[in-house]
DSSP file (Angstrom, degrees, kcal/mol; ACC not computed):
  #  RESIDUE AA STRUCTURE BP1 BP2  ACC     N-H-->O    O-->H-N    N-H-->O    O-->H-N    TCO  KAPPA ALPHA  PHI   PSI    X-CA   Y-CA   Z-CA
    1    1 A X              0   0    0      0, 0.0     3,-0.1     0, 0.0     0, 0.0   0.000 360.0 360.0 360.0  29.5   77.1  153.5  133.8
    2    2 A X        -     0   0    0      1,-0.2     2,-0.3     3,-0.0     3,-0.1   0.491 360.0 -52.8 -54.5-153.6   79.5  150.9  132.8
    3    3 A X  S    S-     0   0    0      1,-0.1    -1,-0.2     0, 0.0     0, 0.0  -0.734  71.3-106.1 -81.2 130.0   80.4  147.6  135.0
    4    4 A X        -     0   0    0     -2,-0.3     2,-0.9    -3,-0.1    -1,-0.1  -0.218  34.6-111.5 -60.1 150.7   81.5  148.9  138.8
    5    5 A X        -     0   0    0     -3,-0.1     2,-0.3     1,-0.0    -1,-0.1  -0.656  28.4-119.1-102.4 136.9   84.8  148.7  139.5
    6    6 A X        -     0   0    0     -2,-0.9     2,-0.4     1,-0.1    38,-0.0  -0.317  25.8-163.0 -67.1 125.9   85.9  146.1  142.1
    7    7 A X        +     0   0    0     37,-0.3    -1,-0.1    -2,-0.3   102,-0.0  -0.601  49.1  25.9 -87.4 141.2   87.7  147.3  145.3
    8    8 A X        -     0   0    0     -2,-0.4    35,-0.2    36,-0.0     2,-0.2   0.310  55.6-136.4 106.7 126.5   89.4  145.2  147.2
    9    9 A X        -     0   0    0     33,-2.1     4,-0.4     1,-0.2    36,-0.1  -0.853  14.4-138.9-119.7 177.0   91.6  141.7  147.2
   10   10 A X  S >>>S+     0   0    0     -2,-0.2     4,-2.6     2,-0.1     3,-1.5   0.787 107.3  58.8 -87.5 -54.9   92.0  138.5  149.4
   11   11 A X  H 3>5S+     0   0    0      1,-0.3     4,-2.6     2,-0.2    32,-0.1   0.850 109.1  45.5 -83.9 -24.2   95.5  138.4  149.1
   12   12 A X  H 3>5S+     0   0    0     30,-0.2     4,-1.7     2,-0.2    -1,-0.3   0.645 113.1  51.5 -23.4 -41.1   95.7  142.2  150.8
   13   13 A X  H <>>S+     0   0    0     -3,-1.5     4,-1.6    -4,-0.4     5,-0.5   0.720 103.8  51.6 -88.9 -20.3   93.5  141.3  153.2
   14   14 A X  H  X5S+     0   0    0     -4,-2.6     4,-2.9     2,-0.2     5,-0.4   0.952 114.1  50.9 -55.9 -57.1   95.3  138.0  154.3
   15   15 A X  H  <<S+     0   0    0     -4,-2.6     4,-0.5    -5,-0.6    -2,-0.2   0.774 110.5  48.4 -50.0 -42.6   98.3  140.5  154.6
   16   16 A X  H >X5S+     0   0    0     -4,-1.7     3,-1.9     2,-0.2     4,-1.0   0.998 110.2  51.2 -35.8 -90.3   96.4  142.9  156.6
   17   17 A X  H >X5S+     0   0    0     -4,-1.6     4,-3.0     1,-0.3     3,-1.0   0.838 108.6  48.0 -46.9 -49.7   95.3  140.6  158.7
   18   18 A X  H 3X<S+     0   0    0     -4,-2.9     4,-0.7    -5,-0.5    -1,-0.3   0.851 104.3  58.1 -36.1 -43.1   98.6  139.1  159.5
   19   19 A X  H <> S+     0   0    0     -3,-1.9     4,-0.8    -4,-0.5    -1,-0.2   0.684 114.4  38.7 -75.1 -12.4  100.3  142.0  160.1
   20   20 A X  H <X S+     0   0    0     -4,-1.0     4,-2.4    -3,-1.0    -2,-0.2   0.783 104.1  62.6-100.2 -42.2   97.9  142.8  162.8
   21   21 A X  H  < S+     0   0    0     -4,-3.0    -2,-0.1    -5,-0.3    -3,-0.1   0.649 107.6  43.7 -43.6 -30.0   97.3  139.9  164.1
   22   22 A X  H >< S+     0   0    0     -4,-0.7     3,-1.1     2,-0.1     4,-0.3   0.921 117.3  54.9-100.0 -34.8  101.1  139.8  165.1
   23   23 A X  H 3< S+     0   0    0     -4,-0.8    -2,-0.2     1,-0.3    -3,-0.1   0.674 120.1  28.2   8.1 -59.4  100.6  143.5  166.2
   24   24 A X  T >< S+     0   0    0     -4,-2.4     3,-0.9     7,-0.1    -1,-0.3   0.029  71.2 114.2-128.3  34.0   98.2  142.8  168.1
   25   25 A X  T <  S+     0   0    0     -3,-1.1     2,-0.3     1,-0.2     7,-0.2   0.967  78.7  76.3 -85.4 -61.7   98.2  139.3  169.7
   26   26 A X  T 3  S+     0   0    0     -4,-0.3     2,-0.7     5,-0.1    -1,-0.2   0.452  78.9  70.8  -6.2 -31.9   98.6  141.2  172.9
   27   27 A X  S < >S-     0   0    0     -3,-0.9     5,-0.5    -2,-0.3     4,-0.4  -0.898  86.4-133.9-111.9 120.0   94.8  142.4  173.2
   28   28 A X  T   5S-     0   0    0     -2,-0.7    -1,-0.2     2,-0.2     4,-0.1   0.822  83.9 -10.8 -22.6 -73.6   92.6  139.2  174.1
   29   29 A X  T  >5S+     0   0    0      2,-0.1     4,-2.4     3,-0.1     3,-0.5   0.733 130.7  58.0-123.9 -49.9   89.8  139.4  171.8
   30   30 A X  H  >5S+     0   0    0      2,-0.2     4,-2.3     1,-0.2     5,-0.3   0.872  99.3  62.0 -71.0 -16.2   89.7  143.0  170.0
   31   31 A X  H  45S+     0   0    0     -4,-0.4     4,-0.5     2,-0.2    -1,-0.2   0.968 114.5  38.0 -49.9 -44.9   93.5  142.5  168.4
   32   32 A X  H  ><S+     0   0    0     -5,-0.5     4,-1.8    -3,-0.5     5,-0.3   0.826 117.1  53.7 -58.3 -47.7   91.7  139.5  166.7
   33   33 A X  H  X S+     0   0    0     -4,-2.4     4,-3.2     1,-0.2    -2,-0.2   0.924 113.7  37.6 -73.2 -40.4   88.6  141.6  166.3
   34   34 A X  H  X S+     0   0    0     -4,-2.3     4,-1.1     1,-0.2    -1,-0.2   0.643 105.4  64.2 -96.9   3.9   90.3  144.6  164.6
   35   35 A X  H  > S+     0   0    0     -4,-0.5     4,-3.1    -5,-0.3     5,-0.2   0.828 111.7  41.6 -72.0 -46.6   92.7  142.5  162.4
   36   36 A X  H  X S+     0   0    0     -4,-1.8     4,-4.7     2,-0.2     5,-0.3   0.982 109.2  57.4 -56.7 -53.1   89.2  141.1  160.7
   37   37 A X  H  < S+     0   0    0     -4,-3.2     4,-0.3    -5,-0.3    -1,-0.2   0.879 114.5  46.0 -54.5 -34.1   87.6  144.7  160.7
   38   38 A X  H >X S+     0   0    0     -4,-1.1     3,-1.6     2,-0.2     4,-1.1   0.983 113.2  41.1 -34.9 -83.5   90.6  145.3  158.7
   39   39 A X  H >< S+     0   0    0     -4,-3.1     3,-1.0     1,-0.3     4,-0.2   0.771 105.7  61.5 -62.5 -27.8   90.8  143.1  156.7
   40   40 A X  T 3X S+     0   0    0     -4,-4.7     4,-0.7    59,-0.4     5,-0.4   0.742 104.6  48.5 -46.0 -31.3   87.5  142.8  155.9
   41   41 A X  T <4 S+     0   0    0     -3,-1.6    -1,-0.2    -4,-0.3    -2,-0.2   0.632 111.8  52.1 -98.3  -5.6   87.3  146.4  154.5
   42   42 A X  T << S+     0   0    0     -4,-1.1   -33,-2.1    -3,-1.0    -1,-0.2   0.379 107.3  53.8-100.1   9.5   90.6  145.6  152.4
   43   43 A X  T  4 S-     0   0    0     -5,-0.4    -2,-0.2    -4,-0.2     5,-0.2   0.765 101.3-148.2 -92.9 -35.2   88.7  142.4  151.1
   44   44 A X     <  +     0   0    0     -4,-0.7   -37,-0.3    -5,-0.2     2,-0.3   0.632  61.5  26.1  39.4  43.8   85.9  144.6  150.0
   45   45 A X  S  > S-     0   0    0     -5,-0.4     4,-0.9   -36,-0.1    60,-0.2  -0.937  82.6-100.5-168.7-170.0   83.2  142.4  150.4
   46   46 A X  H  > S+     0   0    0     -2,-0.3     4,-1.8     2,-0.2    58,-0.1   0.818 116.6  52.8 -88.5  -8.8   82.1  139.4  152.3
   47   47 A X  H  > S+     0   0    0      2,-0.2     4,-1.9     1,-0.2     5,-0.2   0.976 113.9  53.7 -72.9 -67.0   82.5  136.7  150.1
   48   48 A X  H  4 S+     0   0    0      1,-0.2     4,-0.4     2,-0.2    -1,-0.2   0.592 107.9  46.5 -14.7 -49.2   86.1  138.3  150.0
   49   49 A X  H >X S+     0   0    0     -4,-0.9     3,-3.9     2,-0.2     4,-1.6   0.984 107.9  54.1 -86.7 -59.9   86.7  138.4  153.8
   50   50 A X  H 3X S+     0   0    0     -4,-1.8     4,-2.9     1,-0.4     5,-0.2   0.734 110.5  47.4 -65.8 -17.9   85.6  134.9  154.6
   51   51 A X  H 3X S+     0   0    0     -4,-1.9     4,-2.4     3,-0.2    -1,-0.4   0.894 112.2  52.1 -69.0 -34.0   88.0  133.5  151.9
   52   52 A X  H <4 S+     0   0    0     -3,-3.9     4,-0.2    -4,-0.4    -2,-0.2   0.484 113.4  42.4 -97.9 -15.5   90.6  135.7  153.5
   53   53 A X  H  < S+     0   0    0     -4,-1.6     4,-0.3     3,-0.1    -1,-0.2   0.841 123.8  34.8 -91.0 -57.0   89.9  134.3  156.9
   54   54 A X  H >X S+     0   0    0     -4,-2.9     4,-1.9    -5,-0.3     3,-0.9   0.794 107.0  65.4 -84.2 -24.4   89.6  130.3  155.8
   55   55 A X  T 3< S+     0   0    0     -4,-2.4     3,-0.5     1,-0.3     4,-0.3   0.921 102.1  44.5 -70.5 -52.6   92.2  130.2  153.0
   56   56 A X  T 3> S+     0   0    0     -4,-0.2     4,-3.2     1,-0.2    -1,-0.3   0.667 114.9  58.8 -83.3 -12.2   95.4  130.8  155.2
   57   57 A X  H <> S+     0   0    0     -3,-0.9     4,-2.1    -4,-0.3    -1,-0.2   0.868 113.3  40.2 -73.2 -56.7   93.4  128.0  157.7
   58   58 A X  H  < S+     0   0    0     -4,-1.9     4,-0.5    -3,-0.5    -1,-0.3   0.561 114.4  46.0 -84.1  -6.8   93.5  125.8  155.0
   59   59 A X  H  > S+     0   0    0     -4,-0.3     4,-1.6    -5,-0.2    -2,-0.2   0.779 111.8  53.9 -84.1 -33.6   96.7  126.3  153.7
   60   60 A X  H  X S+     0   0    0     -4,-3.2     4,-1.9     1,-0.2    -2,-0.2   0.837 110.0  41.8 -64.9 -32.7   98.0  126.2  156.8
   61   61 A X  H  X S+     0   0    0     -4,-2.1     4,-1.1     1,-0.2    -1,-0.2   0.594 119.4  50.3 -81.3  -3.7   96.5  122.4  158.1
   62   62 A X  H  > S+     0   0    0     -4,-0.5     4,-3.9     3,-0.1    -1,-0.2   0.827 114.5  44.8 -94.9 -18.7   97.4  121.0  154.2
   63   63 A X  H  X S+     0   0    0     -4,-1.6     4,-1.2     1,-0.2     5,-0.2   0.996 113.8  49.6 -66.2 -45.7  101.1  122.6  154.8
   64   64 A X  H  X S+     0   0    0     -4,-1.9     4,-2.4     1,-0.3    18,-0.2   0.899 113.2  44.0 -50.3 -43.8  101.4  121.1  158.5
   65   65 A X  H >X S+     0   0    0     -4,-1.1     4,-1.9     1,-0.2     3,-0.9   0.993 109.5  58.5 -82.7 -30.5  100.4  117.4  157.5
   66   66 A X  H 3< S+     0   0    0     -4,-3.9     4,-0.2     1,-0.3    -1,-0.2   0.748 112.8  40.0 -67.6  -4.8  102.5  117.5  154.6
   67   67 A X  H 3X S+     0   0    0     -4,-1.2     4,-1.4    -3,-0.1    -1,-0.3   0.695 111.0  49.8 -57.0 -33.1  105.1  118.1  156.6
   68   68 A X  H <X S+     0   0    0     -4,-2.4     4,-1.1    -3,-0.9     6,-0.2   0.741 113.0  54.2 -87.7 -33.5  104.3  115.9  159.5
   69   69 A X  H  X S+     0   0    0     -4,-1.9     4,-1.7     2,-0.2     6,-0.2   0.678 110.5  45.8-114.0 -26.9  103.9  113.2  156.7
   70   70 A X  H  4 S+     0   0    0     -5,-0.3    -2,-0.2    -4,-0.2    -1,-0.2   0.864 114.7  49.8 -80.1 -27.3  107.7  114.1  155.3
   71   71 A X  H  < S+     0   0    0     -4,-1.4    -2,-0.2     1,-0.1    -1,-0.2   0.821 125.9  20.6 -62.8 -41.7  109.1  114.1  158.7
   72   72 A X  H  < S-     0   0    0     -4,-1.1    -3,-0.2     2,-0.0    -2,-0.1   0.790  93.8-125.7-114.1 -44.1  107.8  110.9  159.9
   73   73 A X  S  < S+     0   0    0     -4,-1.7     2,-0.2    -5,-0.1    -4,-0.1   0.615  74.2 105.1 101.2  14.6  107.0  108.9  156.9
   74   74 A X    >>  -     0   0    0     -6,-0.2     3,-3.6     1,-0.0     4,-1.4  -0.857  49.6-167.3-150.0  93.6  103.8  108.2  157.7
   75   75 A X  H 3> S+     0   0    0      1,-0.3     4,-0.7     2,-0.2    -6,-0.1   0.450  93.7  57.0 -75.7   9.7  100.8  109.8  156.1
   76   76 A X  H 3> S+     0   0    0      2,-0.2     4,-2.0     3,-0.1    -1,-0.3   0.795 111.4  52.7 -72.9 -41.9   98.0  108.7  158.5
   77   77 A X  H X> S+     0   0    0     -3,-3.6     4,-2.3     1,-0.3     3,-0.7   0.995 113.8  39.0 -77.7 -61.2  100.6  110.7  161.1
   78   78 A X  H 3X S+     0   0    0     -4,-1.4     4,-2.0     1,-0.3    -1,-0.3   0.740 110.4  63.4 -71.9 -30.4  100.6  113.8  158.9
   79   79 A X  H 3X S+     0   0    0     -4,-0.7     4,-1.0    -5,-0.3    -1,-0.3   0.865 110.9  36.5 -53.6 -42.6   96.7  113.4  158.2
   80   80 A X  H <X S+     0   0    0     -4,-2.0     4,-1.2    -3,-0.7    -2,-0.2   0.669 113.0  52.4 -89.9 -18.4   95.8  113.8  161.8
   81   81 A X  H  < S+     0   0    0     -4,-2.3    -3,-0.2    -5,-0.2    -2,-0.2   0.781 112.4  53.7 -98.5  -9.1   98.6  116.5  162.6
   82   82 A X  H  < S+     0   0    0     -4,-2.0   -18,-0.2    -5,-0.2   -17,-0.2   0.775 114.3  38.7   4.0 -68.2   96.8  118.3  159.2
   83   83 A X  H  X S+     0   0    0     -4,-1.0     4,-2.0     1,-0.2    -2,-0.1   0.693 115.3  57.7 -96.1 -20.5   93.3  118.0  160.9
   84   84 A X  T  < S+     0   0    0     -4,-1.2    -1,-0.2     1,-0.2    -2,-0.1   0.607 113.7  40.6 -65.6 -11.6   95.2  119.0  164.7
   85   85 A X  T  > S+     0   0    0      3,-0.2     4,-1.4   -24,-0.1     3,-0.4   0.558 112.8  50.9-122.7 -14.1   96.3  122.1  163.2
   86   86 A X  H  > S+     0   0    0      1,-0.2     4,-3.6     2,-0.2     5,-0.4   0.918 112.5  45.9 -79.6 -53.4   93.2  123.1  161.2
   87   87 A X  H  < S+     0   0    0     -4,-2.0    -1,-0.2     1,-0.2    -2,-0.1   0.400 112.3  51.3 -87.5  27.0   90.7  122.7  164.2
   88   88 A X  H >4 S+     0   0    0     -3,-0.4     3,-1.8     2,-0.1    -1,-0.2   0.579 113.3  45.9 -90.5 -48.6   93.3  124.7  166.6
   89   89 A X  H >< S+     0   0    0     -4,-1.4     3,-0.9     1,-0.3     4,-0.2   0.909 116.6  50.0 -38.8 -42.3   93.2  127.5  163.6
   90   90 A X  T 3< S+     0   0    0     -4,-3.6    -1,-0.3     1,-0.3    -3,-0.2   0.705 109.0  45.9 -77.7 -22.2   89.2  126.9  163.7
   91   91 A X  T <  S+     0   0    0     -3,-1.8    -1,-0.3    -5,-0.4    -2,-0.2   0.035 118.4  44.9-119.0  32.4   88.7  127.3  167.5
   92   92 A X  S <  S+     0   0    0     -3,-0.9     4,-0.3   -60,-0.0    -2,-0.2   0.227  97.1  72.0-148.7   6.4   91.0  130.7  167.6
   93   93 A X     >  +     0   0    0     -4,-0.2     4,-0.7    -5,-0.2     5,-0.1   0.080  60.3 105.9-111.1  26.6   89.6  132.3  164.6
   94   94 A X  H  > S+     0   0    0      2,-0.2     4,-1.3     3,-0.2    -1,-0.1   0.711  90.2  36.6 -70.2 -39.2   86.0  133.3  166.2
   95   95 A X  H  > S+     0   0    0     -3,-0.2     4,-2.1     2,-0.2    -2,-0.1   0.889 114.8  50.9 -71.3 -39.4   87.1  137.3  166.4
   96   96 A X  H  > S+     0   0    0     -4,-0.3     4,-1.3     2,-0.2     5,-0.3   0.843 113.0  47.4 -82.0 -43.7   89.0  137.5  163.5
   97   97 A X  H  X S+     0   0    0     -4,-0.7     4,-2.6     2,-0.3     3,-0.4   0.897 115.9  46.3-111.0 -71.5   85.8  135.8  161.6
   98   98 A X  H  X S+     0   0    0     -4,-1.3     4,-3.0     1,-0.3     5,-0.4   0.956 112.2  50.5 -36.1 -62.7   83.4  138.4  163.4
   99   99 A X  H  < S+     0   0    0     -4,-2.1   -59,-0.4     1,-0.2    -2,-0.3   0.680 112.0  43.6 -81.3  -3.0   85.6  141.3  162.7
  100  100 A X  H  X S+     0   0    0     -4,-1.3     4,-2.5    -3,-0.4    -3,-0.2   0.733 113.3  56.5 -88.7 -40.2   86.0  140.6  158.8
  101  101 A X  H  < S+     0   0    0     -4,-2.6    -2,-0.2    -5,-0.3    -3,-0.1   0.983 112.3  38.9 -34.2 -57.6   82.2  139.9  158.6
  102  102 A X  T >X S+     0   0    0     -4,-3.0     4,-2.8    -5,-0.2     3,-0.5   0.786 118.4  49.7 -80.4  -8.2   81.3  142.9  159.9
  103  103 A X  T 34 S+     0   0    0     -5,-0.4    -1,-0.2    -4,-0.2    -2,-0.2   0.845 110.0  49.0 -90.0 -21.2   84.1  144.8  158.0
  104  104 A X  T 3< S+     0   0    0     -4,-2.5    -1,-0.2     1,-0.1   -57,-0.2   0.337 111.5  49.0-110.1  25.8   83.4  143.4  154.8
  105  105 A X  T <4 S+     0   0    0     -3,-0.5    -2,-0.2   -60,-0.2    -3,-0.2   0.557 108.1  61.9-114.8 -42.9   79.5  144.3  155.2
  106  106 A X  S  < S+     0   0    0     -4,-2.8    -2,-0.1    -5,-0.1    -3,-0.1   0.189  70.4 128.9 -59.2   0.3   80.8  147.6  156.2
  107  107 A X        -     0   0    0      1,-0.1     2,-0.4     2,-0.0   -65,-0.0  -0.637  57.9-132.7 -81.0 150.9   82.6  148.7  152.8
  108  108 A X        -     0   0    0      1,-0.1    -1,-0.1   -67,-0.1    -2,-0.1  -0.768  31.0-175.0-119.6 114.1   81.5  152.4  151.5
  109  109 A X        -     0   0    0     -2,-0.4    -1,-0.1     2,-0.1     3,-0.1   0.618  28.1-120.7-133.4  36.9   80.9  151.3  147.9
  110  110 A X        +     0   0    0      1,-0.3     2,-0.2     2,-0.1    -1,-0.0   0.620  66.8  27.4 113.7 138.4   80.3  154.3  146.4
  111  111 A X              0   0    0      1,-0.3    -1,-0.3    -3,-0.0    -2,-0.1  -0.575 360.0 360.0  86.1-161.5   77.1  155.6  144.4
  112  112 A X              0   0    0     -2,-0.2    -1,-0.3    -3,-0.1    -2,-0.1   0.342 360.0 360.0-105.3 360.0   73.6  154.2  145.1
């Protein structure tokens, strides 16, 4: 009757979801949707999935403008091609979002 043991990681479910995501970019809206459902149940909870959904979002707009910022030389230019690549990540991540919600509400976690 110890402390439960925790299932699950973010950085597993980023990977899961990635791997499906190029898998399965082919199917409109469930490729998105079952790359979340995934990953959600390898996150193994919800707190879990929604980090595992926003981190790579944010990693991705801080990578983009520091690039954009090395390229050009001009960090106002790399600040807005940052915040251009975060809110295209943000208006294409509605399935994936859905399916780790429901998949990391969905985890069997054993016991009462």
């Amino acid at each position: 009757m110890g402390q439960p043991t925790k299932h699950g990681s973010v950085v597993s479910a980023m990977a899961w979801m990635f791997l499906l995501e190029i898998l399965l970019f082919w199917i409109p809206f469930a490729g998105s949707a079952i790359a979340g459902f995934v990953g959600g149940k390898k996150a193994g909870d919800l707190g879990n999935a929604m980090v595992a959904v926003f981190l790579p979002i944010v990693v991705f707009s801080v990578l983009l403008g520091l690039m954009a910022t090395a390229v050009l030389g001009i960090p106002l230019v790399g600040a807005f091609a940052g915040l251009g690549g975060f809110m295209f990540a943000v208006t294409h991540v509605g399935p994936l979002l859905l399916g780790a919600a429901v998949g990391g509400l969905t985890v069997d976690r054993g016991g009462l």
